[in-house]
Every structure is written in structure tokens, then in C-alpha cells.
C-alpha positions in Angstrom: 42.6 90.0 148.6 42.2 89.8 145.0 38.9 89.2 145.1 38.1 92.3 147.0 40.3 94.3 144.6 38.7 92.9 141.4 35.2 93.7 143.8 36.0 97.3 144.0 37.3 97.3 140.4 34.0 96.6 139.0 32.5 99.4 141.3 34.6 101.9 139.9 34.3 100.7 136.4 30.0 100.9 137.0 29.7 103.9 138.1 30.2 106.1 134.7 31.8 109.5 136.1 34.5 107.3 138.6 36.9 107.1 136.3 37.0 110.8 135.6 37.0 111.5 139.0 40.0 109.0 139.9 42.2 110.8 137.2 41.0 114.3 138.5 41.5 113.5 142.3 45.2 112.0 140.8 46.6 115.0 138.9 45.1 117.4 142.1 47.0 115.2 144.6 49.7 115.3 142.6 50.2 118.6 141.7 49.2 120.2 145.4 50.8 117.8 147.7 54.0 116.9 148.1 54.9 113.3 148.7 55.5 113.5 152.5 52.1 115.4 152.9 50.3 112.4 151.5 52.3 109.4 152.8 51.8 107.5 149.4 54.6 105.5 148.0 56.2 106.3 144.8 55.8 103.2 143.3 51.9 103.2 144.3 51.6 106.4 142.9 52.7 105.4 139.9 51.1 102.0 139.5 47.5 104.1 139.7 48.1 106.7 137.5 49.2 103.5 134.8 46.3 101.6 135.9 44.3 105.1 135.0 46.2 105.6 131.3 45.3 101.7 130.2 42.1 101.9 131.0 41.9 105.6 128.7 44.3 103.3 125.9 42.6 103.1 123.1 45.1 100.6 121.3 43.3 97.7 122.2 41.7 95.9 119.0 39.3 94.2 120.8 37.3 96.9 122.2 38.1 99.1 118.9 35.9 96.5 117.1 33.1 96.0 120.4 32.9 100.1 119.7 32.3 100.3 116.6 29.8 97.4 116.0 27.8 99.1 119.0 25.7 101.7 117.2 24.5 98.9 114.7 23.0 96.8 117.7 19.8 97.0 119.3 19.9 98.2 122.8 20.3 95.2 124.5 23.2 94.2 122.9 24.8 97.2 123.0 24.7 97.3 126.9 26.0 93.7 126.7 28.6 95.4 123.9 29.5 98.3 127.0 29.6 95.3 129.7 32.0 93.5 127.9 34.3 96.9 127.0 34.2 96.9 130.8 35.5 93.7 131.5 38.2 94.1 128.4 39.4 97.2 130.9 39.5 94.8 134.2 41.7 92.0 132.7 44.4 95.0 132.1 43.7 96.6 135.2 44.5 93.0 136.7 47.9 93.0 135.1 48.5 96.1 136.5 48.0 95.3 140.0 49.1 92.1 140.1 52.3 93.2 140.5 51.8 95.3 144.0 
């Protein structure tokens, strides 16, 4: 199972406009339904819209540095730079979820 979740994790995190869209289709659910009309837990509700705010976090040292040596590397290593940013963002999506 956590392979298919870390799977679909690295969809989302690919495509460049998912993330925005996973926050927009959260705040619409959130503020237009009701909890009965959308049969989602709580606590599921809640782990997402966390799993959402880390990965927007911009605390993280790691990635601070990763961004700003980017515009200073050639092209190649700067998509390796973005690939690694995305992987930073799994490994505290991971943490997230490991707790469902």
C-alpha cells in the first residue's frame, strides 16, 4: 500500500498545476459541503489539508539552499536541482501519511 501511495505521490508532485488544484478542489469542498454530504472523515480531511500546507512550507533549509543555487546552474542541473526539491517534498509528505 505504501508503494502505491508514494506511486501516486510522485504523479501529483510531476504534474506542475496538481498541487494547485488539490488545494483549490480542498478549500471548495470544504467550504460548500458539509461533512455528511461528502462522507470524508475528519481526521482525513485534516491529514490532506497538512499534507497540502508542508509541501507550500517554505522552512525547510534544505530546499531554501537547492533554490537558490538553481538560477546559477546550467539547465541540466537545475532540473536535477527541481527533481530533488520534489523528492525533499515526498519524504514530508511520507511522514504525513504514515500515520493514517
Amino acid at each position: 500500500m505504501s508503494d502505491d501511495l508514494v506511486e501516486k505521490l510522485k504523479q501529483i508532485m510531476s504534474n506542475p498545476g496538481a498541487m494547485d488544484m488539490v488545494s483549490s478542489l480542498l478549500n471548495s469542498n470544504s467550504q460548500s459541503e458539509s461533512k455528511s454530504e461528502t462522507g470524508l472523515d475528519d481526521n482525513f480531511e485534516t491529514t490532506v489539508k497538512n499534507a497540502v500546507s508542508s509541501l507550500n512550507y517554505a522552512g525547510d533549509n534544505r530546499i531554501n539552499l537547492l533554490s537558490a543555487l538553481k538560477p546559477y546552474m546550467r539547465q541540466s542541473r537545475a532540473d536535477n536541482i527541481d527533481k530533488a526539491i520534489k523528492m525533499l517534498k515526498l519524504t514530508k509528505l511520507s511522514s504525513v501519511f504514515k500515520d493514517l
